[in-house]
N, C-alpha and C positions, 0 to 999 in steps of 0.2 A: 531805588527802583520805583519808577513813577507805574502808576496802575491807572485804571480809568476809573471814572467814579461809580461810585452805584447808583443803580436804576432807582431805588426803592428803598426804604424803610427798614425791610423784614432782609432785604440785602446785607444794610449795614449791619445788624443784629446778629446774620447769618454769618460770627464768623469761623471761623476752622477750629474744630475741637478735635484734640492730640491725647488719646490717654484720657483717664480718671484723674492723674494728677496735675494737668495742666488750663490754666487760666488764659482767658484770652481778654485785653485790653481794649478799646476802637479810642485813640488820643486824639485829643481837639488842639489845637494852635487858634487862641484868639485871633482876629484879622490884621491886628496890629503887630503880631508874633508872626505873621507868615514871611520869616526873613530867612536868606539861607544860613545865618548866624543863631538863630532861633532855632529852626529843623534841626541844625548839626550839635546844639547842646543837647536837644530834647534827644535825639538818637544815641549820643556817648553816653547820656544818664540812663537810658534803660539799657543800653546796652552793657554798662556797667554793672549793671543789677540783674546782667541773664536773661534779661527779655529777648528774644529774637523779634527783630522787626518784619514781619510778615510782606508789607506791600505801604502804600505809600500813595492819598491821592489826595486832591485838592477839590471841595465843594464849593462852589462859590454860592452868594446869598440866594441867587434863585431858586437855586436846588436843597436850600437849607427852608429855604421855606415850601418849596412846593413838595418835599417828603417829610415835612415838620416835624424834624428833629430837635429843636431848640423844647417844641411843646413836648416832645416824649421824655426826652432828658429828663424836663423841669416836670413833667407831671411822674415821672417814675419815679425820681427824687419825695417829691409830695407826700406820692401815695405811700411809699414806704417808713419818710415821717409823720405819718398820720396814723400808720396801723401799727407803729412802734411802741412802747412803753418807752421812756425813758430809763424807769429803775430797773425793765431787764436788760440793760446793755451790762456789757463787764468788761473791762480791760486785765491785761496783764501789769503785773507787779512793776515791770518797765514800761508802760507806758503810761501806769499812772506816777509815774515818777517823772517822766516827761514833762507831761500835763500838767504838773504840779508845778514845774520849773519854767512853763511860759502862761497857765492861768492868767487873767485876770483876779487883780484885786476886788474879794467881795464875791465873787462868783460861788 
């Protein structure tokens, strides 16, 4: 289901919250991924995983830059590695088991 795109920023952010126990996603397709064979894996993978796919739009570069979403991403990203500790993160017992088993040697 194709939607139109959003006006704004604070749009994309804005999106539908269901309940206390439910997350909501906004997924990006690199420009080289905007293939319909690319849409329809990325759709079976979360659909597989219980996500309902809400709506469906396509931004193109003008509109990625004129609501600078690339900068919010990368600077929310940032700010959140910056005001983090490293040593208070914690994993579960399977994921550092995980981690263990794709690591980097020396790390």
């Amino acid at each position: 289901m194709a939607a139109s795109a959003p006006n704004s920023a604070t749009e994309v952010d804005a999106a539908p919250r269901f309940g206390v126990t439910t997350n909501t996603a906004l997924v990006f397709l690199k420009p080289h991924a905007v293939t319909p064979e690319a849409i329809g894996l990325t759709k079976a993978k979360l659909e597989a995983a219980d996500c309902v796919v809400e709506r469906e739009f396509q931004v193109d570069a003008k509109n990625i830059d004129r609501l600078q979403l690339i900068d919010a991403h990368y600077g929310t990203l940032a700010q959140l590695a910056m005001s983090t500790d490293p040593k208070t993160l914690t994993l579960t017992p399977a994921l550092k088991e995980k981690f263990e088993e794709v690591k980097f040697d020396g790390y």
